[in-house]
N, C-alpha and C positions, 0 to 999 in steps of 0.2 A: 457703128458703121464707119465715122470716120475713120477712127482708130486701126479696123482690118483694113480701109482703103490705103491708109499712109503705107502701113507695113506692104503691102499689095504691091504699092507703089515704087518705095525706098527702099527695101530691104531684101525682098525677095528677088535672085539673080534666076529661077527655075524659067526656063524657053518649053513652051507646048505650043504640039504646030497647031497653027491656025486659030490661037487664042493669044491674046497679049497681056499678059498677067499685068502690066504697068497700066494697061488701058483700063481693066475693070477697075484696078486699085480709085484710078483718077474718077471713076463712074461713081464707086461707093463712096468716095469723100466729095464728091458734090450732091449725090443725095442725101449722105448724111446731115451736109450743112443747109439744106432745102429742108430736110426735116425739122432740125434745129432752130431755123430762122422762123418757119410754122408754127411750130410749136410755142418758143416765146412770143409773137404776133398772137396766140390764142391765149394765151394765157392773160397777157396783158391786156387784151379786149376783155377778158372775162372777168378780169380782177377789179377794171374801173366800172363795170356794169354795177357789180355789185356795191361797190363805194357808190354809187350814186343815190341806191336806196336808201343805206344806212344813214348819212348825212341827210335827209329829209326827216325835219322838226313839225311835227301837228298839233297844237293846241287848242283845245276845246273849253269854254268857258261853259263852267258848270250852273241851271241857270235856278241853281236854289241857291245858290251863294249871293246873290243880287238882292 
């Protein structure tokens, strides 16, 4: 999304009445970068959740060994 909004944005010279092709461009590259910032925010939530399990140590003394 970024990517079509830039071209959207920059590249594209095409006028259609009563739409702003530079307007949508700038729409698609802020929600693509809403998306983007979400998605790593999710991810890295997701990633330290799971390190927190793995890194928990439980030892059990076994009580025939005594």
């Amino acid at each position: 999304m970024i990517a079509v909004g830039a071209i959207l944005r920059y590249a594209v010279t095409l006028t259609v009445s009563g739409i702003s092709i530079q307007t949508i461009g700038l729409i698609l590259m802020i929600a693509g970068c809403a998306g983007l910032v979400l998605s790593l925010l999710y991810t890295l939530t997701l990633t330290s959740r799971r390190s927190l399990g793995r890194d928990r140590v439980i030892e059990h003394e076994d009580p025939l060994l005594r």
